[in-house]
N, C-alpha and C positions, 0 to 999 in steps of 0.2 A: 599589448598588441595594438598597433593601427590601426584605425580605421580609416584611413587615407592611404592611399595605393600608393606603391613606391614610381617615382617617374623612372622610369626605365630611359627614356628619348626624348629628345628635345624638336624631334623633325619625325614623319611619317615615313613606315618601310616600304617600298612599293613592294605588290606581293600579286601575282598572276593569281587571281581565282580558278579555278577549274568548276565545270557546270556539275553538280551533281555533286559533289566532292563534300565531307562536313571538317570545318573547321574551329578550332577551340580557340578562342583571341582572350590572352592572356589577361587578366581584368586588373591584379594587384601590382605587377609590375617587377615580380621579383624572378621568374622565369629567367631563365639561359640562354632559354629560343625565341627570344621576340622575335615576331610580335602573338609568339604564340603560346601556350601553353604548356609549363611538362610537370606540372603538380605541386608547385614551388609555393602554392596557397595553402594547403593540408593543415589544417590546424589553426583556418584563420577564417574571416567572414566571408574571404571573399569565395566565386566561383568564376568561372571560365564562361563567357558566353560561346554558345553555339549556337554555328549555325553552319546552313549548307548550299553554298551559291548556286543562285535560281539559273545564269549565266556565268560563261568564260569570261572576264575580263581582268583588266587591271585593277589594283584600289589601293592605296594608300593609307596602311592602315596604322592605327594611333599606337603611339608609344610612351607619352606623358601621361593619358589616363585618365586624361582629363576633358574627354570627347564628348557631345551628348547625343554621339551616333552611333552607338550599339559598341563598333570596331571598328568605325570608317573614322579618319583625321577630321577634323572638322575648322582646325587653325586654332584650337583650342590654346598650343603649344606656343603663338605668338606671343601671349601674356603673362608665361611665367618669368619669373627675376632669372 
């Protein structure tokens, strides 16, 4: 088993937040529904982070995995080979 998250993306999803709303941002990379979650970690370290946007807006959210913003892109994605 991995302990390194599978890269799912090599560029960030844009994804409309909704205010109030909780969403699961998918951590290990192996999910169907980037950049979300649908259980595809079961049986492994990882877990889905949640959360529940404070505001509507847009974000850009990570799909390599390799972010050190919770679920937000961070350009992380630039340095992989």
């Amino acid at each position: 088993m991995s302990k390194e998250p599978k890269i799912a993306g090599k560029s960030p999803i844009r994804v409309e937040l909704e205010a109030g709303k909780t969403y699961a941002w998918c951590s290990c990379g192996e999910s169907t529904n980037q950049p979300f979650c649908d259980g595809s970690h079961k049986g492994t370290d990882f877990t889905p982070v949640v959360f529940t946007a404070e505001v509507s807006k847009p974000c850009g959210m990570c799909t390599c995995k390799q972010t050190k913003n919770d679920y937000s892109c961070d350009g992380s994605h630039k340095s992989l080979a």
